[in-house]
C-alpha positions as CSV (number, residue, x, y, z in Angstrom):
1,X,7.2,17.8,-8.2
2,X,6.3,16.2,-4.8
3,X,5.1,19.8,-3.5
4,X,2.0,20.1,-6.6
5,X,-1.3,21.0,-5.9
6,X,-3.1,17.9,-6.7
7,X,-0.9,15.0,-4.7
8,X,-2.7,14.0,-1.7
9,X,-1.6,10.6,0.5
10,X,-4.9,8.4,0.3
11,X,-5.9,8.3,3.9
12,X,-6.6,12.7,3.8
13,X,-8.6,11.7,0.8
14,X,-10.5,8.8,2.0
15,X,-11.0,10.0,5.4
16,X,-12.2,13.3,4.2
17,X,-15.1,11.9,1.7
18,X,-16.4,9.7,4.4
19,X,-16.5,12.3,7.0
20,X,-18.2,15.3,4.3
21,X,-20.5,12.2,3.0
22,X,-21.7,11.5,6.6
23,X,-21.7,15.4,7.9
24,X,-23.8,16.8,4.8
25,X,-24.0,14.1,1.9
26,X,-20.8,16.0,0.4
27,X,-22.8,18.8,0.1
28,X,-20.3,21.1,2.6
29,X,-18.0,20.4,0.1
30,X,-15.0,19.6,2.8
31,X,-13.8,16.9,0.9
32,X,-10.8,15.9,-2.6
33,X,-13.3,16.1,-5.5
34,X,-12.0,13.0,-8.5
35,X,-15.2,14.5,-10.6
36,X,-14.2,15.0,-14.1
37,X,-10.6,14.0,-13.4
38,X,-7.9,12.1,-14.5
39,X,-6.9,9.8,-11.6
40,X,-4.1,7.9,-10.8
41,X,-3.2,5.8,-7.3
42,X,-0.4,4.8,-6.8
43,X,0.0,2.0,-5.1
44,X,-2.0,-1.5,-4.7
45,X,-3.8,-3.5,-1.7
46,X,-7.2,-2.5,0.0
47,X,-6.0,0.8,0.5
48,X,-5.4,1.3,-3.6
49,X,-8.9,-0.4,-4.1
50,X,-11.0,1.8,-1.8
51,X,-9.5,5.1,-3.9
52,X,-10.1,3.9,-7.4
53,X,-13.8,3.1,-6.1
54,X,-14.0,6.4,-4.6
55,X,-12.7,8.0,-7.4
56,X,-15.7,6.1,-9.3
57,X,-18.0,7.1,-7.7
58,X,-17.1,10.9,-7.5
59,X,-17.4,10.8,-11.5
60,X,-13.7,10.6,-12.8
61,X,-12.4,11.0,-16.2
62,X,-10.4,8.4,-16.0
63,X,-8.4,6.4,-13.1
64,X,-5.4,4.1,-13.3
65,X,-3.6,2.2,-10.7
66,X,0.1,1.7,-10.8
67,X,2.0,-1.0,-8.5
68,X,5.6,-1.9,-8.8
69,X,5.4,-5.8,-8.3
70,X,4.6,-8.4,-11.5
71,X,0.8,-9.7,-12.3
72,X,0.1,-12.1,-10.2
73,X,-0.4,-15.5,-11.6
74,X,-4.2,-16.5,-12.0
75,X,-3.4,-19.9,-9.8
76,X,-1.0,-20.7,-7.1
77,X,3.1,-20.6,-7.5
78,X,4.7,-23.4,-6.5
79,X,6.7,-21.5,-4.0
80,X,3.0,-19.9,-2.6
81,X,1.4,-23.7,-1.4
82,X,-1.2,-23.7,0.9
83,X,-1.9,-22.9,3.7
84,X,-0.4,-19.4,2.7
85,X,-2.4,-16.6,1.2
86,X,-2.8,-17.7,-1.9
87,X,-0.6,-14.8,-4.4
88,X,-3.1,-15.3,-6.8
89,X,-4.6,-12.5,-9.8
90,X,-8.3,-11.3,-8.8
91,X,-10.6,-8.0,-9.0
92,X,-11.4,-6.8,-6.2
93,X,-15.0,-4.2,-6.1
94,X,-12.5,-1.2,-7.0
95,X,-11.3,-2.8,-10.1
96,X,-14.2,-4.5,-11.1
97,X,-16.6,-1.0,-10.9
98,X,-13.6,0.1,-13.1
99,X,-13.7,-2.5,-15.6
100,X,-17.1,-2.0,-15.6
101,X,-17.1,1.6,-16.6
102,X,-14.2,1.8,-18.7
103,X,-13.6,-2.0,-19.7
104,X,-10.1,-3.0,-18.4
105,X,-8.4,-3.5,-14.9
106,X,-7.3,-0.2,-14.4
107,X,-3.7,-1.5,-12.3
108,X,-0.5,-1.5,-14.3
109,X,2.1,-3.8,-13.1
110,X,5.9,-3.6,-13.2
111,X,5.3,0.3,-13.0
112,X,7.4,2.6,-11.3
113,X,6.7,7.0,-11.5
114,X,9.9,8.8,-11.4
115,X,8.7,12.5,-11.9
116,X,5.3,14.0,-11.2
117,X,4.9,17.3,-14.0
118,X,3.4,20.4,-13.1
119,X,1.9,23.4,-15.0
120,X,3.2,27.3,-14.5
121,X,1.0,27.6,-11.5
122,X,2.1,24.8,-9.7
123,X,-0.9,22.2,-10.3
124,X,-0.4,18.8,-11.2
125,X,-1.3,18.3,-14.8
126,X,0.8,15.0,-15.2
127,X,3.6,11.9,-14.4
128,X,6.2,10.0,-16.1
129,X,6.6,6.1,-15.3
130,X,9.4,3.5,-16.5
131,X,8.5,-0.2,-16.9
132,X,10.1,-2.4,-14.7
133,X,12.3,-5.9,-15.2
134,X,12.2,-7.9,-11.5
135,X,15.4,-9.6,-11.3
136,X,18.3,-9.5,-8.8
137,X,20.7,-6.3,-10.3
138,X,24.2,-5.1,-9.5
139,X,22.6,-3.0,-6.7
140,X,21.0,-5.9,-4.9
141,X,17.8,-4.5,-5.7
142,X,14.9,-6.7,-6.8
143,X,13.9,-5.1,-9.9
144,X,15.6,-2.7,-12.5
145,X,14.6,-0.3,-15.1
146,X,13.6,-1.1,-18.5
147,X,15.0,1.5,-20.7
148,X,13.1,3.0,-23.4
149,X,9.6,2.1,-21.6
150,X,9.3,5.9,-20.1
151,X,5.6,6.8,-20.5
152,X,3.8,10.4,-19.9
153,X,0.3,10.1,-18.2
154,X,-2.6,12.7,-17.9
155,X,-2.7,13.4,-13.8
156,X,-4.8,16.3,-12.2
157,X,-5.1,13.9,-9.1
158,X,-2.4,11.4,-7.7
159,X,-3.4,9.7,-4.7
160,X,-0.4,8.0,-2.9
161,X,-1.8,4.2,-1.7
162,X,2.1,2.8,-1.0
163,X,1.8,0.1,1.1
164,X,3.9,-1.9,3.5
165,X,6.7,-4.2,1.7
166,X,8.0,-6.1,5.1
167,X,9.8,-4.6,7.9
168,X,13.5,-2.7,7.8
169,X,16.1,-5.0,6.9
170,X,18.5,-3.0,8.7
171,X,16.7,-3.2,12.1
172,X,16.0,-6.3,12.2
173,X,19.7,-7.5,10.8
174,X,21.3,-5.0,13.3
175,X,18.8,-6.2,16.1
176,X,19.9,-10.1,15.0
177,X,16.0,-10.4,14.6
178,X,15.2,-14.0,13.1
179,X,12.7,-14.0,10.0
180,X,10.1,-16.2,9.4
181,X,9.2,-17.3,5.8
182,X,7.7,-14.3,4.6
183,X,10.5,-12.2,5.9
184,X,8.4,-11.0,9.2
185,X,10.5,-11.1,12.2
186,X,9.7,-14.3,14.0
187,X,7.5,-14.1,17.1
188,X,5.0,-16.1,18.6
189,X,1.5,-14.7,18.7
190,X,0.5,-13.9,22.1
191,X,4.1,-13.6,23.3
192,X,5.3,-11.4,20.7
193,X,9.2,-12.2,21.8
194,X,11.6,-12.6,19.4
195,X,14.6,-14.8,19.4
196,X,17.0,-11.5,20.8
197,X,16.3,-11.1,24.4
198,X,14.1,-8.1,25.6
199,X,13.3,-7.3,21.6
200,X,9.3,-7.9,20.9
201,X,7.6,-7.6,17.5
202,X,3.9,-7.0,16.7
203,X,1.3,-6.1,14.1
204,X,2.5,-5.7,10.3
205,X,6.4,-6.3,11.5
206,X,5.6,-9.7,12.8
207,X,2.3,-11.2,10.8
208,X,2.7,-8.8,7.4
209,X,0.5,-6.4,5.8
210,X,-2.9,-6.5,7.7
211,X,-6.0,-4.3,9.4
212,X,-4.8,-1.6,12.1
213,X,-7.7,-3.5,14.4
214,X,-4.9,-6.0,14.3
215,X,-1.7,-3.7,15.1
216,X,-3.7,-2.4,17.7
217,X,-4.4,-5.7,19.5
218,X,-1.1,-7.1,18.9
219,X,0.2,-3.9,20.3
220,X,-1.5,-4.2,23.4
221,X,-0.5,-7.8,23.6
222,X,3.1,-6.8,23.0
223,X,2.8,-4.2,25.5
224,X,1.6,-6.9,28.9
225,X,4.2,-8.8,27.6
226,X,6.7,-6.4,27.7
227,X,5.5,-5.4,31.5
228,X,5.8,-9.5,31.6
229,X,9.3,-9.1,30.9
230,X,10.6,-6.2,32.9
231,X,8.7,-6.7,36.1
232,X,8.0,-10.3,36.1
233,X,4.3,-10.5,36.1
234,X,1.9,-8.1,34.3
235,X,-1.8,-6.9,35.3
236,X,-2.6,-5.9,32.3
237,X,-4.5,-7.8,29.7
């Protein structure tokens, strides 16, 4: 049911309100309406956030935001000292506007969808989810299904907020790519070099999930010292 009228990625349908609400103040109407709808992102992080306040804002129905991983803890793991980011439960605007409205965090953990359902003329009109158990399964997978949890939800909007889990095992295991302790490769910042010669890493694969200002300027960092590597010195900055 990937192909329905009503499944958008959530960068067309954020980038498309702010551009109609600068141009006109929506009123060209070039923009993914949530008004009177039943919402659902899927997916969590700042990404997730900004599409359930958007949604808010347009006038939903209702909006609910699904993410595969547990509830976070409301303090510190023990495996999660500082000075990491602290893994910890919060609301962030997005949620908060939400609870405010309809009285509850609108994110469902341990929630996977399996089948989005369409009507006769190809809309979206709905999706089906399964709980999930996180543990290690025959598979190697971190999580597995919990039978008997399969839920139907109202959809005339899905918004798809996925966001980055870590970068490709098999590259970096093929590569021979060290990890560092959240499973980024390993490079020093401002050299970008990882421990297999003429291999560099930068941005998300080497610091985690982060702003694109940042994969940009790590990028560029990457790429003088790259020209560092091949030609022996660099111009570039």
């Amino acid at each position: 049911g990937r192909d329905l009228k009503g499944i958008y990625f959530a960068m067309d349908f954020l980038s498309a309100n702010t551009k109609s609400l600068l141009d006109s103040g929506h009123a060209d109407g070039n923009y993914i309406s949530a008004k009177d709808k039943h919402i659902i992102v899927l997916g969590g992080g700042d990404t997730g956030t900004d599409c359930v306040g958007t949604s808010l804002r347009h006038g939903c129905k209702t909006v609910n935001q699904f993410d595969v991983i547990p509830k976070p803890p409301n303090e510190r793991a023990l495996d999660n000292p500082w000075p990491q980011w602290p893994t910890i439960y919060k609301l962030d605007y997005g949620q908060e506007e939400a609870a405010a409205r309809f009285g509850d965090d609108p994110r469902r953990y341990r929630t996977s969808t399996f089948e989005f359902v369409g009507d006769d003329q190809g809309h979206l009109k709905g999706l089906s989810t399964i709980d999930l158990e996180w543990k290690k399964t025959a598979t190697g997978a971190p999580f597995g299904k919990i039978p008997g949890t399969e839920k139907e939800w109202p959809a005339d909007l899905v918004l798809l907020a996925m966001g980055f889990s870590g970068p490709e095992d098999t590259v970096l295991d093929q590569l021979g790519i060290e990890r560092d302790t959240r499973s980024n490769a390993r490079a020093e910042y401002g050299k970008y070099a990882t421990n297999a010669p003429g291999i560099f890493a930068a941005g998300d694969a080497r610091r985690g999930q982060s702003l694109v200002v940042w994969a940009i300027h790590e990028g560029r960092g990457a790429a003088r010292e790259c020209d560092r590597y091949l030609m022996g010195s660099t111009d570039l900055p």
